[in-house]
TIMAR-996250 format. One record per residue (C-alpha): residue number from 1; z, y, x. Coordinates in nm, 2 decimals, padded with zeros to 4 digits. Layout:
[NUM,[Z,Y,X]],
...
This chain:
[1,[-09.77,11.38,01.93]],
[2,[-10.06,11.30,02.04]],
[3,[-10.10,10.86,02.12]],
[4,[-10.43,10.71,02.27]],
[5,[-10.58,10.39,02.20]],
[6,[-10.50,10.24,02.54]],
[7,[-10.12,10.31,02.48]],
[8,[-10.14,10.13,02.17]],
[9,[-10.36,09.83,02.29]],
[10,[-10.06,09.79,02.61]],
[11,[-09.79,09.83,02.30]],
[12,[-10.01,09.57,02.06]],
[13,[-10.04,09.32,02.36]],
[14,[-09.71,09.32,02.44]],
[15,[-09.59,09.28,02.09]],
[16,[-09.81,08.95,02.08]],
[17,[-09.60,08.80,02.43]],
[18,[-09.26,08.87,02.23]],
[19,[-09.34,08.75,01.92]],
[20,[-09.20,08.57,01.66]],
[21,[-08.95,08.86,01.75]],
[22,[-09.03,09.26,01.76]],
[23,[-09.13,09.35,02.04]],
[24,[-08.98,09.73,02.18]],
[25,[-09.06,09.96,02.48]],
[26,[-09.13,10.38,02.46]],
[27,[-09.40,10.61,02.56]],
[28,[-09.35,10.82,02.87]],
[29,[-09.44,11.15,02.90]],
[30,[-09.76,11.07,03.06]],
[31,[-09.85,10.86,02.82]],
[32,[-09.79,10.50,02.93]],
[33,[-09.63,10.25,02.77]],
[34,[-09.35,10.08,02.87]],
[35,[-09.21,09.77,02.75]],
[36,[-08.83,09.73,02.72]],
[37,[-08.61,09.43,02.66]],
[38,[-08.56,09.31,02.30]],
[39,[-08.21,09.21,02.27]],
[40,[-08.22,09.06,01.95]],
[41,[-08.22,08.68,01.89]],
[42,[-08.39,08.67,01.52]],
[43,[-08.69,08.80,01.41]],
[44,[-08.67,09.09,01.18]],
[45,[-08.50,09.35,01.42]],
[46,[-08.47,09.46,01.74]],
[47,[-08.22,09.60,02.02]],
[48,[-08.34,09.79,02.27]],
[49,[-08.17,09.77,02.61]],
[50,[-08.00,10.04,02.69]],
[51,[-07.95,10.08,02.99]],
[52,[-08.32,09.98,03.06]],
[53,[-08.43,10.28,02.82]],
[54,[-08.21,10.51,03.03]],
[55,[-08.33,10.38,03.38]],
[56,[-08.68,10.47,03.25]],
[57,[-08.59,10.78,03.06]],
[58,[-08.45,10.95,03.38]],
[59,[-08.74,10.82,03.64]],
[60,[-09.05,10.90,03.35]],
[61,[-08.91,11.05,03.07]],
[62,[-08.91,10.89,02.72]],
[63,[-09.15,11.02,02.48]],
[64,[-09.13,10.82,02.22]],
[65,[-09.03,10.47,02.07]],
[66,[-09.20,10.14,02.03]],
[67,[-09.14,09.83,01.81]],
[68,[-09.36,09.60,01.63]],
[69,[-09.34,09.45,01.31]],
[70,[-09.47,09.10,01.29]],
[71,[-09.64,09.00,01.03]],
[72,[-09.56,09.29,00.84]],
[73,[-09.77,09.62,00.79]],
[74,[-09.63,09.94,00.99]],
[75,[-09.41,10.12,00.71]],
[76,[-09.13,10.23,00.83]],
[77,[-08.80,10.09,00.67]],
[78,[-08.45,10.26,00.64]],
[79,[-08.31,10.14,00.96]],
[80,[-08.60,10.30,01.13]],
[81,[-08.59,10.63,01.00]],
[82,[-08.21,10.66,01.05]],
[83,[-08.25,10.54,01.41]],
[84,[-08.54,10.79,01.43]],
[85,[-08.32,11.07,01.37]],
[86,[-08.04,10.91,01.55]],
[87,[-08.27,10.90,01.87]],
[88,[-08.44,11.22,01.80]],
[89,[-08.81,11.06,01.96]],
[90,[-09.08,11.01,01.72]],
[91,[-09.10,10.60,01.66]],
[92,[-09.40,10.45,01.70]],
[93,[-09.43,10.11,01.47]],
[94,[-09.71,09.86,01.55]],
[95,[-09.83,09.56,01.30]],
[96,[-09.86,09.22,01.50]],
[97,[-10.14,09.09,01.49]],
[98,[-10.39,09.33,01.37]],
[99,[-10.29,09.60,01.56]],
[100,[-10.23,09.89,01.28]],
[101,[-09.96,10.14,01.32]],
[102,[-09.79,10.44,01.18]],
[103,[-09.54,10.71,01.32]],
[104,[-09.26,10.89,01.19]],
[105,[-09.06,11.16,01.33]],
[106,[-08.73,11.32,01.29]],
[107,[-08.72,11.50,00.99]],
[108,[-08.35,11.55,00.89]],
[109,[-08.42,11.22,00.63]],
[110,[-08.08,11.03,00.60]],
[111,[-07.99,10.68,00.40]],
[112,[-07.89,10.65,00.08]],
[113,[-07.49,10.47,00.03]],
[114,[-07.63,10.28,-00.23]],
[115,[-07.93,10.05,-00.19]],
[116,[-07.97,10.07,00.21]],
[117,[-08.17,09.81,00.36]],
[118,[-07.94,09.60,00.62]],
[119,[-08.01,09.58,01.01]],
[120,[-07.71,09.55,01.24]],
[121,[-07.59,09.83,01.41]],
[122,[-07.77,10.09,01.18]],
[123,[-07.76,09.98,00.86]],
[124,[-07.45,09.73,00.85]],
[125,[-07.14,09.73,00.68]],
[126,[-06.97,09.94,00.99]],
[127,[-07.25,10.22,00.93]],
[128,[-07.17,10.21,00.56]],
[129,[-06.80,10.32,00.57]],
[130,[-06.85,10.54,00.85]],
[131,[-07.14,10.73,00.64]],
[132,[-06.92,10.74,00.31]],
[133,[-06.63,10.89,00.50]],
[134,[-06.82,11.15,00.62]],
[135,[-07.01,11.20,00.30]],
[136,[-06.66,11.19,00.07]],
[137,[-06.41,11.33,00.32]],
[138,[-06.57,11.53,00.62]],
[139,[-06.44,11.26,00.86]],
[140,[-06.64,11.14,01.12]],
[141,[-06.54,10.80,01.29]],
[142,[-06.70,10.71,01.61]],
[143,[-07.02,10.47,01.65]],
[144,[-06.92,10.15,01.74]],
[145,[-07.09,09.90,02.02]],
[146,[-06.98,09.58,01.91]],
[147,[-07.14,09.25,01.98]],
[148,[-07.37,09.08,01.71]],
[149,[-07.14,08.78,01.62]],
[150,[-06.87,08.85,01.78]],
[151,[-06.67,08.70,01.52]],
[152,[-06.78,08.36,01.68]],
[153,[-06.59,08.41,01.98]],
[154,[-06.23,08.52,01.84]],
[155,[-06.28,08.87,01.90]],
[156,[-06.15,09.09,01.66]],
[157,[-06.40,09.42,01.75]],
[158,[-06.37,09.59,01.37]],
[159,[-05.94,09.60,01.41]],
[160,[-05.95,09.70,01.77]],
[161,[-06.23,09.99,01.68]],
[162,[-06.04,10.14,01.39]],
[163,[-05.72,10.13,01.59]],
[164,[-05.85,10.39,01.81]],
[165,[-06.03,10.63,01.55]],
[166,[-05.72,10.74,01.38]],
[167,[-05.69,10.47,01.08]],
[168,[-05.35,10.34,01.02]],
[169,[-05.27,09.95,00.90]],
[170,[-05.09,09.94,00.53]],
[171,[-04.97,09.61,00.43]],
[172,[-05.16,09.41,00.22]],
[173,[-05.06,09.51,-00.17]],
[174,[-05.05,09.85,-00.12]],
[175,[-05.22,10.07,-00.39]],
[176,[-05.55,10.21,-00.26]],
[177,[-05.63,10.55,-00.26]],
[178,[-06.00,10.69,-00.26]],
[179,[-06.17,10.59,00.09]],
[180,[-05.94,10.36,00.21]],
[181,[-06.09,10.09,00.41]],
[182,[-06.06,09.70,00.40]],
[183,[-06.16,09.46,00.64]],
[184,[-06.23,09.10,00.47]],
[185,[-06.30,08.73,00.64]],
[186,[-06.64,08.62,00.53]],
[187,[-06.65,08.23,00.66]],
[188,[-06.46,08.37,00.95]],
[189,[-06.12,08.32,01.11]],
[190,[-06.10,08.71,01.19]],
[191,[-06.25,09.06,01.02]],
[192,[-06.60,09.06,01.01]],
[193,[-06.66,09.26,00.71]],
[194,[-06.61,09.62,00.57]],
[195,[-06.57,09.80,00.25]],
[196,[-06.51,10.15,00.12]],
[197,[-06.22,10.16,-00.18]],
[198,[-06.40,10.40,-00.44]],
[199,[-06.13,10.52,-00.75]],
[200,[-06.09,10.40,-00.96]],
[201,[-06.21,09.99,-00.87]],
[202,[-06.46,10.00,-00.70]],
[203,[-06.63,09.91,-00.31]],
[204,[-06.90,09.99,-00.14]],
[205,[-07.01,09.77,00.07]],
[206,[-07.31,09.56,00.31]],
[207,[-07.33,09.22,00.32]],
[208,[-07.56,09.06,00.59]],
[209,[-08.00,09.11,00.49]],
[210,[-07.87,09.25,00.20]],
[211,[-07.88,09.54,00.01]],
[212,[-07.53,09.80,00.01]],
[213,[-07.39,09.81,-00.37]],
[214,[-07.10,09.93,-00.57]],
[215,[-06.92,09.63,-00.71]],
[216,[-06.59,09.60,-00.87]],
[217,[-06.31,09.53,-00.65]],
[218,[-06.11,09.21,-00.71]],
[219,[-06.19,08.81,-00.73]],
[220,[-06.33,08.69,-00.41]],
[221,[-06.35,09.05,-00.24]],
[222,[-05.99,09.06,-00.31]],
[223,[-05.89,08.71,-00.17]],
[224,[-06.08,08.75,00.10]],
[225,[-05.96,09.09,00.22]],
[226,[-05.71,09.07,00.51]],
[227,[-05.68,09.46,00.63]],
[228,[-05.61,09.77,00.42]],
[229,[-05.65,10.09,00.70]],
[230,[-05.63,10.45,00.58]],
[231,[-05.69,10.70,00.80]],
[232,[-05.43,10.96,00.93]],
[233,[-05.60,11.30,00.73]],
[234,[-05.59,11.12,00.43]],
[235,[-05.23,11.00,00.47]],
């Protein structure tokens, strides 16, 4: 694909009005650049609005995809090469302030389970379950939507989601069996954390900015889990 300078002077200048946050928009198919809302509310990552992306998708055809790193050089990171392939568009990353960039394009690439960068609904604890399952078993759970924070407001998102994608709720103390799923508090009055059981002690699991890992499973991970869901094929 082919990008000219002016596209990425519109992309760089508009990256500079949204910074400290990334900044996010697309290439059209007749080469413009766009500028879309950033959702997010901390630097570091961004959420495109979607319906924005589809009002301009259907009136001028999205091309590609455009965020900025600022501060940081153009390399692309995990989260953006999964969302690449997700969105099936090459990505387009620009550096704030100097202006260099980089593209990548869908290539097939997909995450590791162990050592994935974190970045909310990509790369989060929710993503990591529903990629082992589908790596270890063949099951494939739906994406979710959920709020960032919505654990703030009382809303239980993780045990209303699983409820309709075929998991079933064992009680607490029951032996778990290879891909079982629990759902722990972290400084939180409801779920708003995720782990896979691995035989024969193990998670794997996200926490938040960090790095997934296989840990043993007991000690805090333990008191702090307050859901055990298996799902109905491996019943």
């Amino acid at each position: 694909m082919q990008v000219s300078a002016t596209t990425i002077a519109d992309a760089l200048e508009h990256a500079g009005t949204c910074q400290p946050l990334e900044s996010c928009g697309v290439v059209t198919a007749d080469g413009s650049f766009i500028p879309i809302p950033n959702l997010a509310t901390e630097p570091g990552h961004f959420i495109m609005d979607r319906r924005m992306f589809c009002r301009v998708d259907v009136k001028r055809k999205a091309r590609a995809i455009v965020h900025s790193h600022v501060g940081y050089p153009p390399v692309a990171g995990d989260s953006d090469r999964s969302m690449c392939e997700k969105s099936g568009l090459p990505w387009i990353i620009i550096s704030w302030p100097d202006g260099h960039w980089n593209m990548i394009e869908p290539e097939g690439w997909k995450a590791p389970l162990v050592g994935r960068e974190w970045q909310w609904g990509s790369h989060d604890c929710y993503t990591l379950c529903r990629d082992a399952l589908q790596s270890y078993t063949g099951i494939l759970v739906p994406e979710h939507s959920g709020d960032w924070m919505f654990w703030r407001h009382g809303r239980n998102l993780i045990v209303e989601g699983f409820q309709r994608t075929g998991f079933i709720s064992l009680p607490l103390g029951t032996p778990p069996r290879q891909c079982d799923i629990f759902g722990m508090a972290i400084s939180s009055e409801v779920v708003n954390h995720l782990a896979v059981f691995l035989e024969p002690d193990r998670i794997l699991h996200q926490l938040y900015r960090k790095l997934s890992v296989r840990e043993t499973y007991g000690g805090l991970w333990l008191d702090r889990t307050r859901l055990h869901l298996r799902h109905e094929r491996l019943m």
